[in-house]
MARBA-3410 file (N, C-alpha, C, O; in Angstrom, 1 decimal):
58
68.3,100.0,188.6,67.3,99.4,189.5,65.9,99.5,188.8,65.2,98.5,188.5 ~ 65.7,100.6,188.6,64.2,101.3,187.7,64.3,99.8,186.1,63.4,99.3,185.6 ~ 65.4,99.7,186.0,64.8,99.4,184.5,64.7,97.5,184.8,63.8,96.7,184.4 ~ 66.2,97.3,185.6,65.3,95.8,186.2,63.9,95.6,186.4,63.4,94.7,185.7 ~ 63.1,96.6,187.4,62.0,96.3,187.9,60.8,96.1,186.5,59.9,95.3,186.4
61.2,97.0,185.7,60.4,96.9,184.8,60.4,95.8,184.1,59.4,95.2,183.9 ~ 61.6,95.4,183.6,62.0,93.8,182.9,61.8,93.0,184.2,62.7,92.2,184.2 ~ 61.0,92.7,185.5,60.2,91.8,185.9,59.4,91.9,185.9,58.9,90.8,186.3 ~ 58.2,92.9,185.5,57.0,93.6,185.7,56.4,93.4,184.4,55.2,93.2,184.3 ~ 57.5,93.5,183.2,56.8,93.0,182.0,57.1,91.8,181.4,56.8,91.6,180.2
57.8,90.9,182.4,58.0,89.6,182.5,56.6,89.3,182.5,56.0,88.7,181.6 ~ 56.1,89.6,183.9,54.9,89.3,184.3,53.8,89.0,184.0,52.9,88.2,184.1 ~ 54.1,90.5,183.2,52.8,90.7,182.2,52.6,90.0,181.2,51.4,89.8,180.8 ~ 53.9,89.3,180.6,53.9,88.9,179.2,53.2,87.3,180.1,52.2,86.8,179.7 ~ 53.7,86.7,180.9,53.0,85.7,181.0,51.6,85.5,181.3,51.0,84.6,180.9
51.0,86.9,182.3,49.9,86.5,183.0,48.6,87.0,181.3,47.4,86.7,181.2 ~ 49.4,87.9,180.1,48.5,88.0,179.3,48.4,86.8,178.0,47.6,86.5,177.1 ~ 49.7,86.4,178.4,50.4,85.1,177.2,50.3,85.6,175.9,49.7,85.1,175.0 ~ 50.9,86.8,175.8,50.8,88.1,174.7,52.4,88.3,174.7,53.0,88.2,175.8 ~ 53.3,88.6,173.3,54.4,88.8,173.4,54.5,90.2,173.5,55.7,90.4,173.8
53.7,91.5,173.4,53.9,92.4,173.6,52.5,93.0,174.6,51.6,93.6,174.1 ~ 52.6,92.8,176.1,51.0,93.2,176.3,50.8,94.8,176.8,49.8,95.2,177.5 ~ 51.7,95.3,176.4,51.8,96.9,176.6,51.7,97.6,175.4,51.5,98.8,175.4 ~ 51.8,96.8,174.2,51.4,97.3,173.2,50.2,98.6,172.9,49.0,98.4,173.1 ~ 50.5,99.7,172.3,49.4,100.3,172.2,48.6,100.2,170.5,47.4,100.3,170.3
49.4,100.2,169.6,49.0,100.2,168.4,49.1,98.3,167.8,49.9,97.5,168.4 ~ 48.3,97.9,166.7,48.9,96.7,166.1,50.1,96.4,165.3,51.1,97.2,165.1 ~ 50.0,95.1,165.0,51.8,95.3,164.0,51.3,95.8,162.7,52.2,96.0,161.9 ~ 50.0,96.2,162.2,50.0,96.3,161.1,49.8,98.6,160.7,49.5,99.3,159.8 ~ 50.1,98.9,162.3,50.5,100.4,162.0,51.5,101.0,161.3,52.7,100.6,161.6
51.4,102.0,160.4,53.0,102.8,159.7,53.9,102.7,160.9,54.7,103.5,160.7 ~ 54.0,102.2,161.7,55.2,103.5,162.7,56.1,104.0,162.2,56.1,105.2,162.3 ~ 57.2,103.3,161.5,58.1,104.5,160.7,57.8,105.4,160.0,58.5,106.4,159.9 ~ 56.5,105.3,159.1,56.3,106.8,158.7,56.0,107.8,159.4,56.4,108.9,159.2 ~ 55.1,107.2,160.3,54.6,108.5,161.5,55.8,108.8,162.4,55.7,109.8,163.2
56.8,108.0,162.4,58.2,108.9,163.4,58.7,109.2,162.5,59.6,109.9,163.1 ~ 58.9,109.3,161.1,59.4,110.4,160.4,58.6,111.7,160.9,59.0,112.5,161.7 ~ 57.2,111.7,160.2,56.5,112.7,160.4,56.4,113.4,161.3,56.1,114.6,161.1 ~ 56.6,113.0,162.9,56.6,113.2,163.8,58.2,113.9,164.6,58.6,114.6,165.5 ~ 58.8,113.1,163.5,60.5,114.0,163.9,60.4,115.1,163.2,60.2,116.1,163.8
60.3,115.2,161.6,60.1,116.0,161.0,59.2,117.5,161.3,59.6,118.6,161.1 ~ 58.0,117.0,161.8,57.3,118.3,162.8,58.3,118.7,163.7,59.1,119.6,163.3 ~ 58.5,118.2,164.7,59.2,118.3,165.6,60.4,119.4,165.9,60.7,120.3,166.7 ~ 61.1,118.7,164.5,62.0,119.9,164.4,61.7,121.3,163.9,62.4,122.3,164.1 ~ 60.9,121.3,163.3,60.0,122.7,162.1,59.9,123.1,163.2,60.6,124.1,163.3
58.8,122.5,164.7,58.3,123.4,165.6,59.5,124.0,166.4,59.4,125.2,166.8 ~ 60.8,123.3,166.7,62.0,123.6,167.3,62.5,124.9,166.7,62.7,126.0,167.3 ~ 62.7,124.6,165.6,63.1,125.5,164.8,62.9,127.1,164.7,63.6,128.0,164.8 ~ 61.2,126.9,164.5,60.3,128.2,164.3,60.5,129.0,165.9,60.9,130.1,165.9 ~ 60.2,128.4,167.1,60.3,128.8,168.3,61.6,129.2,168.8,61.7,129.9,169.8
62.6,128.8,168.3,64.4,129.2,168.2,64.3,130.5,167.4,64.6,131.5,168.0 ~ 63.9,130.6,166.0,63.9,131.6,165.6,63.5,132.9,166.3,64.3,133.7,166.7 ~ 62.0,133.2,166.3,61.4,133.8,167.4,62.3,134.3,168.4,62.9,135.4,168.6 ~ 62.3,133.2,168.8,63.4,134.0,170.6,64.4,134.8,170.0,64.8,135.8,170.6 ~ 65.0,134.6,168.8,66.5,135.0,168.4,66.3,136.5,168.4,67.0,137.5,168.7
65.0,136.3,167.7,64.8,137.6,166.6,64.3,138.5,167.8,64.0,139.6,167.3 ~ 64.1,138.6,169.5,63.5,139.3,170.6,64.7,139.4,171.1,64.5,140.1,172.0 ~ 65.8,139.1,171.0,67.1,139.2,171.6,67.4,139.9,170.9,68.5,140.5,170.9
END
């Protein structure tokens, strides 16, 4: 239901902005794949380090 409404809602949008993406937050000409490497890559370091920790208080 949630995800219909949204594919009418950004139906909507895309017409009333006549923009193919008008929720866009960055342009087409940002890294994004490098920064979701970077960003997975952190991600997991911080997962990791805070798993450790707990392990090592057990």
């Amino acid at each position: 239901m949630g995800e219909s409404l949204f594919g009418v809602l950004n139906a909507g949008l895309i017409v009333g902005f006549n923009k193919d993406a008008p929720l866009a937050v960055v342009g087409s000409g940002f890294p994004a794949e490098i920064t979701g490497v970077l960003g997975f890559a952190g991600l997991i370091a911080l997962l990791y380090s805070w798993l450790t920790r707990r392990a090592r208080r057990a």
